[in-house]
N, C-alpha and C positions, 0 to 999 in steps of 0.2 A: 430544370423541373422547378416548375413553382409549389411552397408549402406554406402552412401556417402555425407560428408556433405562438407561444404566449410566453412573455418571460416578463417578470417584476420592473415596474417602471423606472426605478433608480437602475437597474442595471441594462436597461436600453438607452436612458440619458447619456450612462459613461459611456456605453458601446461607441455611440452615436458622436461622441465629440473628440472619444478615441480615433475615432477610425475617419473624420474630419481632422483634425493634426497630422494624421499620417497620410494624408490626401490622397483616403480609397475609399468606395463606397462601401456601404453597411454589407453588400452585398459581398465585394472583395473581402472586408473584414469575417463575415462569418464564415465563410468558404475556408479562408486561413483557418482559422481556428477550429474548423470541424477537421480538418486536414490533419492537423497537428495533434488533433486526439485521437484523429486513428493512427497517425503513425506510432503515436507512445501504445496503444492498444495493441499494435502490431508486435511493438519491440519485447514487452511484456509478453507474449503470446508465445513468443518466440525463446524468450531467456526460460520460461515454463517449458515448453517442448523439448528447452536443450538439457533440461536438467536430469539427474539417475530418475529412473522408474521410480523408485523407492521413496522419491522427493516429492512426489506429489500427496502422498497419503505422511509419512513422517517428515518429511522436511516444516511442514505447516505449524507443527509441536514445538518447533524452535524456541519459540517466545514461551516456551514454560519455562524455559532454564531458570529465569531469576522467580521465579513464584516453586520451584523447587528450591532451590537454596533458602529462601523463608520459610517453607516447611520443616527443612532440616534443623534452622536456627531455632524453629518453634521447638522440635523434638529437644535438641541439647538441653535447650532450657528450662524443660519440663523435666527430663529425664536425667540429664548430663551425657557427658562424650562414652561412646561404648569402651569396654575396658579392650585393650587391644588385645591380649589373649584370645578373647573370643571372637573375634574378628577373623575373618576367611581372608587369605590373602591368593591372589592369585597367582 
């Protein structure tokens, strides 16, 4: 199937002299490399699907952990550490 795409000239120069050193046409060249994003597209899709239910709505919250601990550090610092009496222990 023939397409037309548009992509920045400096990055069709590299393409182009990439894929002349590795002595395959621009054709072979992009072919590769659409391939290779969909296979990472794939594998990602994949390590998603395999994960708990649960992972897809909270696992995404992961990256608060450390913008919670600066909260916390804020709190201390404003307030200081709770007295442990009053602290729930499980």
């Amino acid at each position: 199937m023939k397409t037309t795409i548009e992509i920045p000239d400096a990055t069709f120069r590299r393409v182009k002299t990439i894929a002349a050193s590795r002595g395959v046409t621009m054709e072979q060249f992009f072919t590769t490399a659409l391939e290779e994003q969909i296979q990472c597209h794939t594998q990602e899709t994949q390590t998603r699907e395999a994960e708990a239910p649960w992972m897809a709505g909270f696992g995404a919250l992961s990256d608060l952990a450390g913008e919670n601990q600066r909260i916390l550090r804020l709190f201390e610092k404003e307030f200081g550490r709770p007295d442990p009496e009053y602290t729930a222990e499980p």
